[in-house]
N, C-alpha and C positions, 0 to 999 in steps of 0.2 A: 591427480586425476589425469589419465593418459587424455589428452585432445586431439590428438592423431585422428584424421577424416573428418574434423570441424573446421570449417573456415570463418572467419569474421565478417559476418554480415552485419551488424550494428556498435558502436561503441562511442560514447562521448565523456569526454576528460574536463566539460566546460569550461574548457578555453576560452571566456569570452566575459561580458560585466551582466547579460542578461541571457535569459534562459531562450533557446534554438524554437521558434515557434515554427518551423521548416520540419523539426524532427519529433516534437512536443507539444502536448496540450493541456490545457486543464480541465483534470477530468471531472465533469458534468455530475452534479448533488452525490451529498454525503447525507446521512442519517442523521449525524453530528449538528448539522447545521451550511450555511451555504460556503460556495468556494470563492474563495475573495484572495485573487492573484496577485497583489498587492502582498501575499503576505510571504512569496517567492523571490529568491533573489539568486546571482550565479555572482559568486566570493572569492578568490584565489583558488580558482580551481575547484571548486566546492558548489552544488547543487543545497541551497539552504532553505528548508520550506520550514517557516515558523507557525506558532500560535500564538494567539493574547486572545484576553478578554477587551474588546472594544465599547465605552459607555455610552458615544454618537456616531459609531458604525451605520456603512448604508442602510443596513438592515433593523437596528434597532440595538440595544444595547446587548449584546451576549459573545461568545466566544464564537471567535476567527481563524481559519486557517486554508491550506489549497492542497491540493492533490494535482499530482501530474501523470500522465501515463506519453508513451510514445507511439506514435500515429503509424506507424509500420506494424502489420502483421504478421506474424507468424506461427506457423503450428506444431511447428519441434522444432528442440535443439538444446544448450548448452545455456544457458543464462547464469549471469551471477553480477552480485553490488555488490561496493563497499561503501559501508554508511554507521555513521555514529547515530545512536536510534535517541532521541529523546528521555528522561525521566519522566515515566507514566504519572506515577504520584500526583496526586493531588490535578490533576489534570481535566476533567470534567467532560470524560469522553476521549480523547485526543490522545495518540498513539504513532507510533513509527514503523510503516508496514513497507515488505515488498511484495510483493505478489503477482500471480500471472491469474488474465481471466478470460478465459471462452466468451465469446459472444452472449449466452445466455444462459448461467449457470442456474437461474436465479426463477426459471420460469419450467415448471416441471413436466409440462407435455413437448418441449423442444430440450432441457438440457436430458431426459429420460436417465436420470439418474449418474452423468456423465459422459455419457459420448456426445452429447448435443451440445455440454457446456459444460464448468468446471470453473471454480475459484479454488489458485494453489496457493494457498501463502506459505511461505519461503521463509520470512519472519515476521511476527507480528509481535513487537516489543508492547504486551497488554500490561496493563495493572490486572492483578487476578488475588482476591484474598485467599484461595486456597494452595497458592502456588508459590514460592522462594522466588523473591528477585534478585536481582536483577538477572532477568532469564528470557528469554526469545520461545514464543510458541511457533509452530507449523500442523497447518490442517489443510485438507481436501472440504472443500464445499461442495455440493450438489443442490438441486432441486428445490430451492427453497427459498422465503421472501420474495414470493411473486403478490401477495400484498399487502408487506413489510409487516404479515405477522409471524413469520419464519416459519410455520404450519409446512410441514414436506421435508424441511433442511435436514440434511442428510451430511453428517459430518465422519471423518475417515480419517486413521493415520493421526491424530489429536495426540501432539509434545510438547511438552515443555523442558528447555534444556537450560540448566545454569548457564550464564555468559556474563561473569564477572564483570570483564570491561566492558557492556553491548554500550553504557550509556558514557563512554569516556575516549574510548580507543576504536 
């Protein structure tokens, strides 16, 4: 990809034993269940965000894990990761996403279908019984789970592409 007329405005290589709360946060409820930071760590250079099944978690005994996003906005440009995505299998919900999100994709008199708001995901290493894994999907979200009954969602652009190594390399 030509990146001529893009400058670097964000990049972190995790140089460091724990994760940049200056540049990062934990992002605020999952569907899944709660965000427990505890389960983040920064490993030789490596951003590691795990799962388990916890039996005297704060919360009570069920499956743990965190989500991070970074606390700078922005509204174009070039984005990209490199990440070893988890083995979905057997997993109980739990998955290895990247994605970008609009302020409010999710609420359909302000994301109107898109310009208000928009979830991209980029890849979403899912478990899917009608799909070949090991494989990475990419969707557009719009409008929809404004009260987590997904009633409105409006999905666009729906792939699923083989990616041999996603869950090794």
């Amino acid at each position: 990809m030509d990146l001529n007329g893009y400058k670097l405005v964000f990049e972190d290589d995790f140089n460091g034993t724990e994760l940049d709360l200056e540049r990062w946060e934990h992002a605020p409820g999952r569907a899944s269940g709660p965000i427990y930071p505890e389960m983040t760590k920064v490993e030789n250079s490596n951003l590691i965000i795990s799962y388990q099944f916890l039996e005297n978690g704060p919360y009570g005994a069920q499956w743990y894990a965190d989500a991070v996003r970074i606390k700078e906005r922005f509204c174009k440009g070039y984005f990209e990761c490199r990440c070893i995505c988890s083995d979905p299998v057997d997993r109980s919900g739990f998955w290895s996403a990247f994605w970008i999100q609009g302020d409010h994709p999710y609420e359909p008199s302000i994301a109107r279908g898109g310009p208000g708001g928009a979830e991209m995901d980029i890849i979403e290493a899912i478990q899917t019984w009608d799909k070949l894994l090991p494989a990475v999907e990419h969707n557009v979200h719009t409008a929809g789970y404004p009260d987590g009954s997904g009633e409105g969602l409006r999905s666009m652009g729906a792939v699923s592409v083989p990616v041999d190594t996603c869950y090794t390399d």
